[in-house]
SENUPA-449715 format. One record per atom (N, C-alpha, C): residue number from 1; residue in one letter; chain; atom name; x, y, z. Coordinates in nm, 2 decimals, padded with zeros to 4 digits. Each point is the difference from the previous one (the first is absolute). Example, Ala and Ser with C-alpha at 12.3 -4.5 7.8 and 13.67 -1.06 7.14 Angstrom:
! SENUPA-449715
{1,"A","A","N",{01.32,-00.57,00.78}},
{1,"A","A","CA",{-00.09,00.12,00.00}},
{1,"A","A","C",{00.09,00.12,00.00}},
{2,"S","A","N",{-00.04,00.11,-00.07}},
{2,"S","A","CA",{00.09,00.11,00.00}},
{2,"S","A","C",{-00.08,00.11,00.08}},
! end
This chain:
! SENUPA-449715
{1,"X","A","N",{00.58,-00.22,01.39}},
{1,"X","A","CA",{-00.09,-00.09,-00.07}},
{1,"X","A","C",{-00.11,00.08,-00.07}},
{2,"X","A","N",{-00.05,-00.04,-00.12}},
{2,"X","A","CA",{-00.07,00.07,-00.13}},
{2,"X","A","C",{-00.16,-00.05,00.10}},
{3,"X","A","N",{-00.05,00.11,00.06}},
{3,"X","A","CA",{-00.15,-00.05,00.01}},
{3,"X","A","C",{-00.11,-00.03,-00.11}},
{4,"X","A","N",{-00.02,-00.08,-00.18}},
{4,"X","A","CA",{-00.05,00.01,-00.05}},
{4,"X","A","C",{-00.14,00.00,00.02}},
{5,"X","A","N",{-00.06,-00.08,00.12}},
{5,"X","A","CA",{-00.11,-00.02,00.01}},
{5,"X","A","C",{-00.06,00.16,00.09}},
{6,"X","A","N",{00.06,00.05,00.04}},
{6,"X","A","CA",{-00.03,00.11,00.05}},
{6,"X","A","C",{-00.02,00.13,-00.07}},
{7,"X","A","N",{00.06,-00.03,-00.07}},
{7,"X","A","CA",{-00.02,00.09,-00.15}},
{7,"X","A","C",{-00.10,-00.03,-00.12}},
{8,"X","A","N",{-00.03,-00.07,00.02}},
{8,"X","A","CA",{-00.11,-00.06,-00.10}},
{8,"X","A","C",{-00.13,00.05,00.10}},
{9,"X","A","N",{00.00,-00.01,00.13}},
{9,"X","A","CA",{-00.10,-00.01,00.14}},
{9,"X","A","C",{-00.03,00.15,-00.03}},
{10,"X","A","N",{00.08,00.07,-00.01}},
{10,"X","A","CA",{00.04,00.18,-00.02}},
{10,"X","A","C",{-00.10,00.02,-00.14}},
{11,"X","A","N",{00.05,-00.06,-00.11}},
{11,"X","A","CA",{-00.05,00.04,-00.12}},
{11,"X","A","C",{-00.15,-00.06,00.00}},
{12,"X","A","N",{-00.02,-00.12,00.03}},
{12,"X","A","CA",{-00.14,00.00,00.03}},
{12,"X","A","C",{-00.11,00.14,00.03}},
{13,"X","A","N",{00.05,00.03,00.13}},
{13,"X","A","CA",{-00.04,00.07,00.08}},
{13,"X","A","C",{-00.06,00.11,-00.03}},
{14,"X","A","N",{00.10,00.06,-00.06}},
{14,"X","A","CA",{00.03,00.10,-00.12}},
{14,"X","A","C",{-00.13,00.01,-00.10}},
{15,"X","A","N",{00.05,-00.12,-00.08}},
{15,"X","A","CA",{-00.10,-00.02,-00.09}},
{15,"X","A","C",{-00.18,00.01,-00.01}},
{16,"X","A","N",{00.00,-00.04,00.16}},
{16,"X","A","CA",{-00.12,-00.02,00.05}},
{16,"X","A","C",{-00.12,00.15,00.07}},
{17,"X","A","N",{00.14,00.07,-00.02}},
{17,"X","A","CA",{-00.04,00.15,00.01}},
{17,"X","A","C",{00.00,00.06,-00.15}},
{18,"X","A","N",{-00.03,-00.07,-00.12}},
{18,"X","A","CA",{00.00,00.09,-00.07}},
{18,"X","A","C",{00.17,00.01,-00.09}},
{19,"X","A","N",{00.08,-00.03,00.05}},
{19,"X","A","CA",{00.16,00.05,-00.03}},
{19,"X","A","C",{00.05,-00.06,-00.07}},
{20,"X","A","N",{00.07,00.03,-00.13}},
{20,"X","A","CA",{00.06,-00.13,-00.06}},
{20,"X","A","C",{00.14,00.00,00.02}},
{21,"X","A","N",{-00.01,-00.12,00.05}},
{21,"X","A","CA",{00.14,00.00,00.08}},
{21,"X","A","C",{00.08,-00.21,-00.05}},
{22,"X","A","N",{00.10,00.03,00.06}},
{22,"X","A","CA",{00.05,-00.13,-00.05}},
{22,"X","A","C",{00.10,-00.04,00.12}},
{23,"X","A","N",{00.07,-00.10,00.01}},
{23,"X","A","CA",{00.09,-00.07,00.10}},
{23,"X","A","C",{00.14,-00.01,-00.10}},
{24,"X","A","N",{00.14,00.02,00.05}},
{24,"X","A","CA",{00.09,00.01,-00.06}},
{24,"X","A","C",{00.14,-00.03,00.11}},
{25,"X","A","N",{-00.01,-00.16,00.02}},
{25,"X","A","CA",{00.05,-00.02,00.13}},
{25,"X","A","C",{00.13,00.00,-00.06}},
{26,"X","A","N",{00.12,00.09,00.05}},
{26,"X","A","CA",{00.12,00.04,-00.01}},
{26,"X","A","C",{00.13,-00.02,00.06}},
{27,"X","A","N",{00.07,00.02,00.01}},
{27,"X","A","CA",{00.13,-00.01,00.09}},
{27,"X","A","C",{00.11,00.11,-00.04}},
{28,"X","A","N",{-00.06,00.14,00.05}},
{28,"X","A","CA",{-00.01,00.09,00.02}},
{28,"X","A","C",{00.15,00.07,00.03}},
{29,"X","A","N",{00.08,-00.14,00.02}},
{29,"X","A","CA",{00.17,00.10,00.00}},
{29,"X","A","C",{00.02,-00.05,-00.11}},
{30,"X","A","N",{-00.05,-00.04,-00.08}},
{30,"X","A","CA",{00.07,-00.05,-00.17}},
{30,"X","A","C",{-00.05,00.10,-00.09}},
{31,"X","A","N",{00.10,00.06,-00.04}},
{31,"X","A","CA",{-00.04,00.14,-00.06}},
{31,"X","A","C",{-00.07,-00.07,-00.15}},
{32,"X","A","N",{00.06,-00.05,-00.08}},
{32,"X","A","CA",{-00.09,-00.10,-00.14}},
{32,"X","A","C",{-00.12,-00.06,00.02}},
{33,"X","A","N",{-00.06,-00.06,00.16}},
{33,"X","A","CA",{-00.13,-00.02,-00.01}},
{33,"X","A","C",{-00.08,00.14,00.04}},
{34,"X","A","N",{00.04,00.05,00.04}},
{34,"X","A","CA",{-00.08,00.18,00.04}},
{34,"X","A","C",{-00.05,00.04,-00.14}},
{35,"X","A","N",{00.11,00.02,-00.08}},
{35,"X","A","CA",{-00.02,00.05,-00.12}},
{35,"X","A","C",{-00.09,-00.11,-00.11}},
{36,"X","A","N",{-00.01,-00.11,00.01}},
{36,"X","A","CA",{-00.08,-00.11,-00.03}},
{36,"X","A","C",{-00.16,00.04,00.06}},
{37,"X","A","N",{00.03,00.05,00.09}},
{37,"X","A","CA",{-00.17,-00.02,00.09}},
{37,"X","A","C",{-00.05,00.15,-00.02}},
{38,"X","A","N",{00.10,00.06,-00.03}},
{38,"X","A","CA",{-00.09,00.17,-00.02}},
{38,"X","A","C",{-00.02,-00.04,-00.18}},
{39,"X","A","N",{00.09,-00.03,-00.11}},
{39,"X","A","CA",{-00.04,-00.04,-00.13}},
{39,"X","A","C",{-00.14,-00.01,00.02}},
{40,"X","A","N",{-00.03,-00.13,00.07}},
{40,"X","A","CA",{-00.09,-00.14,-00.04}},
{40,"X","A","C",{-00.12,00.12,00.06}},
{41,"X","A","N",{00.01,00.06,00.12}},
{41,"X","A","CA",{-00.08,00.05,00.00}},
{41,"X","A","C",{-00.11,00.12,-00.08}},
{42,"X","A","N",{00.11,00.05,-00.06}},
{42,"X","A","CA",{-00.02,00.10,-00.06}},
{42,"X","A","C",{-00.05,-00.01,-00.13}},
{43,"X","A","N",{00.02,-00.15,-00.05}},
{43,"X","A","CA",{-00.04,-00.06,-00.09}},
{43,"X","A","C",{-00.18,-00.03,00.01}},
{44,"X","A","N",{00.01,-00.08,00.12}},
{44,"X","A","CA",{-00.13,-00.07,00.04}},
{44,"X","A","C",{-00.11,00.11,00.07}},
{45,"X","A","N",{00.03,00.16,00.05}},
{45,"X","A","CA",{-00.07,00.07,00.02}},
{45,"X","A","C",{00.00,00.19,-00.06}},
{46,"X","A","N",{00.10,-00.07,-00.09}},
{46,"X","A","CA",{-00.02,00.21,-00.09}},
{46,"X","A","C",{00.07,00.07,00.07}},
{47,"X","A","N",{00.00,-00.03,00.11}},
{47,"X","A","CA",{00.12,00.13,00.03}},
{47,"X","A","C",{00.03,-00.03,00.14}},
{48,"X","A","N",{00.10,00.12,00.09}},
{48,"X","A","CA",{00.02,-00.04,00.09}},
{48,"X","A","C",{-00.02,00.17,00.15}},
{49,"X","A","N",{-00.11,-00.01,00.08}},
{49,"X","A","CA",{-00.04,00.07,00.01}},
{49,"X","A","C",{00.06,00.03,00.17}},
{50,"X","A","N",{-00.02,-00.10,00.05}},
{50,"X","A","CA",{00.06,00.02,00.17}},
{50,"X","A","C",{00.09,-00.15,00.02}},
{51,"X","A","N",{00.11,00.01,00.04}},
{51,"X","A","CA",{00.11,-00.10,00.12}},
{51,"X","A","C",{00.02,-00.02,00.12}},
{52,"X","A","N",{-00.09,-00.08,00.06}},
{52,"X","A","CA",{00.07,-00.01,00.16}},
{52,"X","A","C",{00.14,-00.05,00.03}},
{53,"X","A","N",{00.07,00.08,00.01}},
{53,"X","A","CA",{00.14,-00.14,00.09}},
{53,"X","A","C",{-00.01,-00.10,00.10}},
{54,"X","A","N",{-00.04,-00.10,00.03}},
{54,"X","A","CA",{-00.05,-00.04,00.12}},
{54,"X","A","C",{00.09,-00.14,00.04}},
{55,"X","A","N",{00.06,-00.04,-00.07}},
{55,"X","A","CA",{00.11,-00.13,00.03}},
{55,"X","A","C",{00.08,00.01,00.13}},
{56,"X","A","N",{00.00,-00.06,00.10}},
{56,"X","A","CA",{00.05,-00.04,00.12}},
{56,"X","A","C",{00.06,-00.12,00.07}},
{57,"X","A","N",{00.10,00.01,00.03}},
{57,"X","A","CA",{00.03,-00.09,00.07}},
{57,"X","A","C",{00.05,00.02,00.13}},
{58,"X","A","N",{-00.04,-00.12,00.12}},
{58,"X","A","CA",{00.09,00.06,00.11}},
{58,"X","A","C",{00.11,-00.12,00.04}},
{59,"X","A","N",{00.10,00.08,00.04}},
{59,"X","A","CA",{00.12,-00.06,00.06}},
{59,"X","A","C",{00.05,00.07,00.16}},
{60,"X","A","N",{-00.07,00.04,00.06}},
{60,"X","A","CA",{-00.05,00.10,00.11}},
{60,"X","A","C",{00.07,-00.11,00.13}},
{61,"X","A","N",{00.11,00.04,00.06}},
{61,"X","A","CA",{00.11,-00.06,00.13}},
{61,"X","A","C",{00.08,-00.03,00.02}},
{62,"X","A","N",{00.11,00.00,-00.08}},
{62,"X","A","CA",{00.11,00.04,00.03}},
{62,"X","A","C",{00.04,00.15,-00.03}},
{63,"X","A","N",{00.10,00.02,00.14}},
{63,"X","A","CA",{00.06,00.11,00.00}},
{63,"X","A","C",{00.07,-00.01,-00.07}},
{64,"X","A","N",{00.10,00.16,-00.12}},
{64,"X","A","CA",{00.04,00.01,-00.10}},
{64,"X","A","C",{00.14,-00.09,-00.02}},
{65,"X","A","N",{00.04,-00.03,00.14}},
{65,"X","A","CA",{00.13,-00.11,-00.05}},
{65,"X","A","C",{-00.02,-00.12,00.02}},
{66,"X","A","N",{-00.12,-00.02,00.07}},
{66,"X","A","CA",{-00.07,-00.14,-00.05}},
{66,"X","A","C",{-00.05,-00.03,-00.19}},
{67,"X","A","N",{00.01,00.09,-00.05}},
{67,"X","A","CA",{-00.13,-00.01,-00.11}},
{67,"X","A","C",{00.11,-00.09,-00.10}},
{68,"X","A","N",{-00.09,-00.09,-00.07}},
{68,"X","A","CA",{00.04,-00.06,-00.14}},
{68,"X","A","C",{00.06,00.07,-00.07}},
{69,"X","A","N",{00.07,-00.05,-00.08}},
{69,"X","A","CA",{00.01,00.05,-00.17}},
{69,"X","A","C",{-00.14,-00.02,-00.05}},
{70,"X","A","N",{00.01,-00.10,00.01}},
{70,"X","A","CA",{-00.14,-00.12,-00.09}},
{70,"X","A","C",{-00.16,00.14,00.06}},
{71,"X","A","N",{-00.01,00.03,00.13}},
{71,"X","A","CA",{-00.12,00.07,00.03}},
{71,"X","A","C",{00.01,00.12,-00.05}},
{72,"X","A","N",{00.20,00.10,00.02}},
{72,"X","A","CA",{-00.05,00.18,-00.08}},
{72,"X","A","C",{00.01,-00.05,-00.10}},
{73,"X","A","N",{00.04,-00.10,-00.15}},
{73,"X","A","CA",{-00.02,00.02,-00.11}},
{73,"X","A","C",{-00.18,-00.02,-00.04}},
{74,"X","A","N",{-00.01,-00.08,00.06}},
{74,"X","A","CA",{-00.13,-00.04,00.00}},
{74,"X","A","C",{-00.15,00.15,00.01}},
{75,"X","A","N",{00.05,00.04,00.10}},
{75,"X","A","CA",{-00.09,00.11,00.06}},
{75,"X","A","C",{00.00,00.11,-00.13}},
{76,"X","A","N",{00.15,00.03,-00.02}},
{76,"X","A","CA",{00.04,00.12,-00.08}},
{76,"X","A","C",{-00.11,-00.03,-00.17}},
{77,"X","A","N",{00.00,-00.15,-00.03}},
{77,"X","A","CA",{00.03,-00.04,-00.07}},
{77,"X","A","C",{-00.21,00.03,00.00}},
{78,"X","A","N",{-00.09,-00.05,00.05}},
{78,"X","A","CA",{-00.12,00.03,00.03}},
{78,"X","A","C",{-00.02,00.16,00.02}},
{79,"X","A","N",{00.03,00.05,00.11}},
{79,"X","A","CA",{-00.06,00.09,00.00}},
{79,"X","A","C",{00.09,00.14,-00.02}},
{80,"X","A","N",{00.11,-00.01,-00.03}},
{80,"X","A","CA",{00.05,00.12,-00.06}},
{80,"X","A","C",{-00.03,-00.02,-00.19}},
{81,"X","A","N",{00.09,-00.07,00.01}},
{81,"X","A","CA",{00.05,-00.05,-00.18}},
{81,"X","A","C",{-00.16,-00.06,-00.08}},
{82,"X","A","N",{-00.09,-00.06,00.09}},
{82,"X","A","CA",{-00.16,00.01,-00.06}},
{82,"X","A","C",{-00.06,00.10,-00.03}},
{83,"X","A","N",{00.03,00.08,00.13}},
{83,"X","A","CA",{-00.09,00.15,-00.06}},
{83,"X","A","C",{00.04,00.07,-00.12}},
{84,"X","A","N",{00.19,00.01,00.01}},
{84,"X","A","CA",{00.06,00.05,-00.11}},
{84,"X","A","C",{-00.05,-00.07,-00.11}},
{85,"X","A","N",{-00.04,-00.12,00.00}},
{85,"X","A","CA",{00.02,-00.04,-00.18}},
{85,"X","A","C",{-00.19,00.00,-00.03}},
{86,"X","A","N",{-00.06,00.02,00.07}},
{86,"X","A","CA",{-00.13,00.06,00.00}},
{86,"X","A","C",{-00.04,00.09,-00.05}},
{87,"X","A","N",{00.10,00.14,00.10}},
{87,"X","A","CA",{-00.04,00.12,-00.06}},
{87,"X","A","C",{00.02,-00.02,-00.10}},
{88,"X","A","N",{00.11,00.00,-00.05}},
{88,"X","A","CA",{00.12,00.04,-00.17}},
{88,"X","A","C",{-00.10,-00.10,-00.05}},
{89,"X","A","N",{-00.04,-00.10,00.00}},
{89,"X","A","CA",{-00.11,-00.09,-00.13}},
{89,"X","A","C",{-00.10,00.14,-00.01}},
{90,"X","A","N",{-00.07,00.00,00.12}},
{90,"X","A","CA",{-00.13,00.10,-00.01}},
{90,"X","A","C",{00.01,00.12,-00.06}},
{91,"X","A","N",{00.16,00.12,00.02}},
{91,"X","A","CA",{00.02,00.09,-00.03}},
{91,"X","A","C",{-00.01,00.00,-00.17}},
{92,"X","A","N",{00.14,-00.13,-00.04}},
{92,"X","A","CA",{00.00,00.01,-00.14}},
{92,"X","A","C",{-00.17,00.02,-00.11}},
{93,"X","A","N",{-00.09,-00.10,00.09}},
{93,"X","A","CA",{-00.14,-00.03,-00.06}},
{93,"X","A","C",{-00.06,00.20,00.00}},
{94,"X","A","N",{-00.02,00.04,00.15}},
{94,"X","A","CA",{-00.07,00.07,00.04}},
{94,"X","A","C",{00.06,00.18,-00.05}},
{95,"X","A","N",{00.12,00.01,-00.05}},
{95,"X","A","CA",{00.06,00.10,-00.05}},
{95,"X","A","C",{-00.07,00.00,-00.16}},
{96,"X","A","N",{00.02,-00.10,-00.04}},
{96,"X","A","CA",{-00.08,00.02,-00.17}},
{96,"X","A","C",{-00.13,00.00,00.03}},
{97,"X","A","N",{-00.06,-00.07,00.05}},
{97,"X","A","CA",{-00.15,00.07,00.03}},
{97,"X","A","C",{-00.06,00.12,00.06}},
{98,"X","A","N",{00.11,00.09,00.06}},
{98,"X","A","CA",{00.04,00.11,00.03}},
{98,"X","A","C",{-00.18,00.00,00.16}},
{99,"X","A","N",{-00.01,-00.12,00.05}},
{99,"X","A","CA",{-00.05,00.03,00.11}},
{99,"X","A","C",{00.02,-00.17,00.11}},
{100,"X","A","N",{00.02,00.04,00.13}},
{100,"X","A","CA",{00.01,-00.14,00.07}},
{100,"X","A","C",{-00.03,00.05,00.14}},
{101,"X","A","N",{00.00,-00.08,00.07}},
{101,"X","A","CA",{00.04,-00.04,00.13}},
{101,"X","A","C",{00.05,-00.11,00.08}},
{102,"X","A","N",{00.11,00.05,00.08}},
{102,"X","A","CA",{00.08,-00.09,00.05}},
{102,"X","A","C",{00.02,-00.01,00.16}},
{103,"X","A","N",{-00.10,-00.11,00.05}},
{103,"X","A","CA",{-00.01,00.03,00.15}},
{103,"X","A","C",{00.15,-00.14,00.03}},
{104,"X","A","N",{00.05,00.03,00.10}},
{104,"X","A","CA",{00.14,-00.08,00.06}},
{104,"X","A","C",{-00.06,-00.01,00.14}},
{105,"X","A","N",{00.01,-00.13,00.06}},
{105,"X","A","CA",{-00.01,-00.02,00.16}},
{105,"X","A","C",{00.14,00.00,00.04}},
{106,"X","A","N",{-00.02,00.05,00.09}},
{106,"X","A","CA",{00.13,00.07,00.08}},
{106,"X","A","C",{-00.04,-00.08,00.17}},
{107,"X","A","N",{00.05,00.05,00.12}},
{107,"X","A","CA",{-00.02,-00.02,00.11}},
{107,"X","A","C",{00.01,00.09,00.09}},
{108,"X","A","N",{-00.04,00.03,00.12}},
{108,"X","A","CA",{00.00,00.03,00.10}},
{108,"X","A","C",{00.16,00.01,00.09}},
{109,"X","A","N",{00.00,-00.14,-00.09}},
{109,"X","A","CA",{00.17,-00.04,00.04}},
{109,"X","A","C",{00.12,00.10,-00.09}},
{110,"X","A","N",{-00.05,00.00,-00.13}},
{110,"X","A","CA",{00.07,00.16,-00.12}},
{110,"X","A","C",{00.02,00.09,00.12}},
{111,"X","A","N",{-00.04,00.02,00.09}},
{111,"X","A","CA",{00.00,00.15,00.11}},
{111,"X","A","C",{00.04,-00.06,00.10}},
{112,"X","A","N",{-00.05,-00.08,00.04}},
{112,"X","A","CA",{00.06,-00.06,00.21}},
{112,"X","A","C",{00.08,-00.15,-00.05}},
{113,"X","A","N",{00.10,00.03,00.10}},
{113,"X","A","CA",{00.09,-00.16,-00.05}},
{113,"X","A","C",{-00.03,-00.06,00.17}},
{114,"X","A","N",{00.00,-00.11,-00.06}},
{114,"X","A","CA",{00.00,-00.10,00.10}},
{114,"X","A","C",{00.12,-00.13,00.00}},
{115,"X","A","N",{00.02,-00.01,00.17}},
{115,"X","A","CA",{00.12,-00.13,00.01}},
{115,"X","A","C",{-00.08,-00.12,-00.08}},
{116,"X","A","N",{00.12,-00.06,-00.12}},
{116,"X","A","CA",{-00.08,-00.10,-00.02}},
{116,"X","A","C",{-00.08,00.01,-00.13}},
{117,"X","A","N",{00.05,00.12,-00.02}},
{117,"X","A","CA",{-00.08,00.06,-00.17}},
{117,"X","A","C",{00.09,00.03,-00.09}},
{118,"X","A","N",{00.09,-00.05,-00.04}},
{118,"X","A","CA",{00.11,00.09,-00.10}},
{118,"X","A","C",{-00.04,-00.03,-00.12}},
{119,"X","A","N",{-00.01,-00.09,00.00}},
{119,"X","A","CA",{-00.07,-00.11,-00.17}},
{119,"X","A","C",{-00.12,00.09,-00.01}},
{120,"X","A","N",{-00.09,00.04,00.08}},
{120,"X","A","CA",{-00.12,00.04,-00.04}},
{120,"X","A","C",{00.03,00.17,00.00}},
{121,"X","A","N",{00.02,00.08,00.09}},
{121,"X","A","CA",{-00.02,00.16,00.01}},
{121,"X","A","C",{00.06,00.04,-00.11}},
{122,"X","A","N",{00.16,-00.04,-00.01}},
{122,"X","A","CA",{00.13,00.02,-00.12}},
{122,"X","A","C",{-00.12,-00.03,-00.18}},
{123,"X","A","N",{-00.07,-00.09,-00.05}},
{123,"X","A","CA",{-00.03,00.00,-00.10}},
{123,"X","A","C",{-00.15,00.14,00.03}},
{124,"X","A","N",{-00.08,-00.04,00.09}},
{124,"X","A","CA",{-00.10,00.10,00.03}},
{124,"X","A","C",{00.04,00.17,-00.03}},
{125,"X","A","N",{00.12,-00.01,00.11}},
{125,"X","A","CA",{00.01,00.20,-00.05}},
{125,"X","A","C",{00.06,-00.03,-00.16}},
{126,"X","A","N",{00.05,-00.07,-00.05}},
{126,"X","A","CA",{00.04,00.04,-00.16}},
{126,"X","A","C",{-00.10,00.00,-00.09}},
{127,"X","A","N",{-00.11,-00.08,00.07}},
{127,"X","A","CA",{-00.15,00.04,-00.11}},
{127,"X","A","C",{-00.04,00.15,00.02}},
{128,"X","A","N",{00.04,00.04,00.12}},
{128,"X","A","CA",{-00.04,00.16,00.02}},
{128,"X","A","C",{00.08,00.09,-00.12}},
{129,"X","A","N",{00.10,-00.05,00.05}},
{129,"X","A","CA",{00.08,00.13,-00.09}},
{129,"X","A","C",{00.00,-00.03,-00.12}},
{130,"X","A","N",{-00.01,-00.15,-00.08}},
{130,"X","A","CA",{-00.06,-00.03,-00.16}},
{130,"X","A","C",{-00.09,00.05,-00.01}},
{131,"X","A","N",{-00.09,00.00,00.10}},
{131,"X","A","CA",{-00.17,00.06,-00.07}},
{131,"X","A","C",{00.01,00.13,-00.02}},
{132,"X","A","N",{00.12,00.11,00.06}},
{132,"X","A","CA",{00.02,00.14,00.01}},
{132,"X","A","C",{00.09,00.07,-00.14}},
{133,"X","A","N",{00.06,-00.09,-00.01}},
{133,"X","A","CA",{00.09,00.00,-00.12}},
{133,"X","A","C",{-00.08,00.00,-00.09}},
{134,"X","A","N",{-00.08,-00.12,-00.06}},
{134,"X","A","CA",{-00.11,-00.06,-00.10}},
{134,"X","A","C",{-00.10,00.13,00.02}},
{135,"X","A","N",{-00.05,00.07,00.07}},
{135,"X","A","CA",{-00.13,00.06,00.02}},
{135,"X","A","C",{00.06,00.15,-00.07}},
{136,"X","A","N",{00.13,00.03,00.06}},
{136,"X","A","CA",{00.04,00.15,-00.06}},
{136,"X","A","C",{00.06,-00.01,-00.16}},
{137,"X","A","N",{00.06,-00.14,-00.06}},
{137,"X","A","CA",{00.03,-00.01,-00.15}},
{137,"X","A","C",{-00.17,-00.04,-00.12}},
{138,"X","A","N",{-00.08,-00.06,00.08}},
{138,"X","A","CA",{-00.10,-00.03,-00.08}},
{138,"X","A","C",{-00.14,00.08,00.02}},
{139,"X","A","N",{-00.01,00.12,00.12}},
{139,"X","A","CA",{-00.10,00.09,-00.01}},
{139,"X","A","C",{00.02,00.11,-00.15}},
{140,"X","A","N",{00.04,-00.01,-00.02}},
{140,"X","A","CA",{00.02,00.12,-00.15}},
{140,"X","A","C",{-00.08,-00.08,-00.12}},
{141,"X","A","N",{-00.06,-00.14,00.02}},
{141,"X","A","CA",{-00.01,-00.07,-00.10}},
{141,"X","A","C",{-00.16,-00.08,00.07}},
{142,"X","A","N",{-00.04,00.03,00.07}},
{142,"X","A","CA",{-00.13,00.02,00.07}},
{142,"X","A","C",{00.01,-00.12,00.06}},
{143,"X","A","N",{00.13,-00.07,00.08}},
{143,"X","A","CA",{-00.02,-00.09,00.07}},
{143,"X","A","C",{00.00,-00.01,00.16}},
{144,"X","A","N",{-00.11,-00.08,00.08}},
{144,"X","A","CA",{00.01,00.01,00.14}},
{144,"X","A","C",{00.09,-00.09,00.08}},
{145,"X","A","N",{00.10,00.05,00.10}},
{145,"X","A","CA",{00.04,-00.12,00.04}},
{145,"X","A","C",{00.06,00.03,00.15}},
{146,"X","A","N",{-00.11,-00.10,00.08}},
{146,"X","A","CA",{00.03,-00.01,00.08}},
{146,"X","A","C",{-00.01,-00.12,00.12}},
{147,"X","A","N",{00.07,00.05,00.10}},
{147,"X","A","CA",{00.01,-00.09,00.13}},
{147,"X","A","C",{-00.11,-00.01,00.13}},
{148,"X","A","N",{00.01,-00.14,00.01}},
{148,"X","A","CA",{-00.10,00.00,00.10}},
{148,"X","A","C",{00.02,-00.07,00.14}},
{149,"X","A","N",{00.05,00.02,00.10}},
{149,"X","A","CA",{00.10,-00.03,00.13}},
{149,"X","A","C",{-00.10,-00.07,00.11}},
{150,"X","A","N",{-00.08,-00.11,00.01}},
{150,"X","A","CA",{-00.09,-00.05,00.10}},
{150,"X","A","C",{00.10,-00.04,00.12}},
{151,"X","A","N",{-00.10,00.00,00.09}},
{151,"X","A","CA",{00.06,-00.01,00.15}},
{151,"X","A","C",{00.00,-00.17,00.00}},
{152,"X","A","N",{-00.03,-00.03,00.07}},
{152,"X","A","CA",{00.05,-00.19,00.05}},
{152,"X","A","C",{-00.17,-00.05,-00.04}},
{153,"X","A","N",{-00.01,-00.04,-00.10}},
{153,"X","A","CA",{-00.15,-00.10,-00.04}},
{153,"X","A","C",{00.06,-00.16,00.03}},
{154,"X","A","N",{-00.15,-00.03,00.05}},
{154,"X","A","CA",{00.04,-00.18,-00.02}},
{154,"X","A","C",{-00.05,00.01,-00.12}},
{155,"X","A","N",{00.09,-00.10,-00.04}},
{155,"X","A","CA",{00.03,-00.08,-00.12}},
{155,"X","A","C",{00.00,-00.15,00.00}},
{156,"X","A","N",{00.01,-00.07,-00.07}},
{156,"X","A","CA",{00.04,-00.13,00.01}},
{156,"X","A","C",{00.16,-00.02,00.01}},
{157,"X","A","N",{00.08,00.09,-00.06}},
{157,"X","A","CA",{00.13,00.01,00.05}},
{157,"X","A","C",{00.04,00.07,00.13}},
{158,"X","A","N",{-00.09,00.08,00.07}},
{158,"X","A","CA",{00.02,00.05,00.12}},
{158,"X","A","C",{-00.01,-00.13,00.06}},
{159,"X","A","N",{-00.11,-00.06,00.00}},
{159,"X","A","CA",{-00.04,-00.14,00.08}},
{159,"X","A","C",{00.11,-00.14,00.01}},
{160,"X","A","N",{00.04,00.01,-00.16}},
{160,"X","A","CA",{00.11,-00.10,00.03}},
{160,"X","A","C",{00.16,00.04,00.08}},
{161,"X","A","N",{-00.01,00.16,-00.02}},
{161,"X","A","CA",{00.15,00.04,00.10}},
{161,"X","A","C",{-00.06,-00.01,00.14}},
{162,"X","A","N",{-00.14,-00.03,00.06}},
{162,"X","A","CA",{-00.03,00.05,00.14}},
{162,"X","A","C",{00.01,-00.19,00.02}},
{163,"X","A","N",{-00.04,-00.08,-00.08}},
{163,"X","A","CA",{00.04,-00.09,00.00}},
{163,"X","A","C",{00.11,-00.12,00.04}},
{164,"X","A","N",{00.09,00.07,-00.05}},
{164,"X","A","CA",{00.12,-00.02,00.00}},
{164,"X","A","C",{00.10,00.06,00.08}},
{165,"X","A","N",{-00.10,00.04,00.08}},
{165,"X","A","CA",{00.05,00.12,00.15}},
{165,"X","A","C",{00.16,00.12,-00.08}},
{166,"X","A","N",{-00.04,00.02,-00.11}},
{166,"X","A","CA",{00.08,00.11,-00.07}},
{166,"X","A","C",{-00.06,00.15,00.05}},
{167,"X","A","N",{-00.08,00.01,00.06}},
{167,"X","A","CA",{-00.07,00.16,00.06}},
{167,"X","A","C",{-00.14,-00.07,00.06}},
{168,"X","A","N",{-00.01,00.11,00.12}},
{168,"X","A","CA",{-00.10,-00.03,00.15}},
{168,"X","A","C",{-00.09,00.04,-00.11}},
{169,"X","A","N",{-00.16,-00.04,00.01}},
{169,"X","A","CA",{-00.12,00.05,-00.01}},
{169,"X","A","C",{-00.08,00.08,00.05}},
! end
């Protein structure tokens, strides 16, 4: 689910420090709105200077021959295939401007797997190794790119899997 109001709550925020910033609520495994939302951006602010990856979703408890179709396409489809069509928007932009940065959230889970994680660790370490790939083809062209691996934060999506008795608190 597209948090729009969260994103606008973000760009406020932003704004309010000074930042000009905008909300560009997305759906992040459709590679035609990515490239839609980096355009529009690019349009609406001159250039395009830093990328967070941050799109998430969790499907966190079943073990791997429990797991959906419907939850690994789903997972792959957020947080591998989002980051992917992120970078490559960002790269395309940030190569002719010949400067960027590209920060990717990764996980804790990218490094330690857990029972009950396949949907989540399996897309996490492939943002590692995209961010490693991406970082050694687009440093010659002055771009940054990298990963960022946090340990277990609550979230509002931590809260709804502790909720749903999907993982102890």
């Amino acid at each position: 689910e597209i948090d729009a109001a969260s994103a606008a709550t973000a760009a406020e925020e932003l704004a309010a420090l000074g930042v000009r910033a905008r909300a560009y609520p997305t759906d992040v495994s459709k590679s035609e709105q990515v490239d839609r939302t980096f355009a529009a951006a690019v349009e609406d602010l001159g250039r395009l200077d830093v990328v967070v990856n941050n799109a998430g979703i969790s499907r966190i408890g079943p073990h791997t021959h429990e797991v959906s179709d419907a939850d690994w396409y789903d997972s792959i489809a957020v947080m591998q295939s989002g980051v992917f069509f992120g970078m490559r928007a960002a790269g395309r932009i940030m190569i002719e401007q010949g400067s960027g940065s590209v920060i990717n959230i990764s996980s804790i889970r990218g490094f330690s797997p857990n029972p009950g994680r396949m949907t989540y660790c399996a897309p996490k370490a492939a943002v590692i190794m995209m961010t490693k790939i991406a970082a050694g083809e687009w440093a010659q062209h002055g771009i940054r790119v990298n990963a960022i691996a946090p340990g277990v934060l609550r979230t509002p999506m931590w809260d709804a899997d502790v909720a749903r008795g999907a993982i102890d608190e």
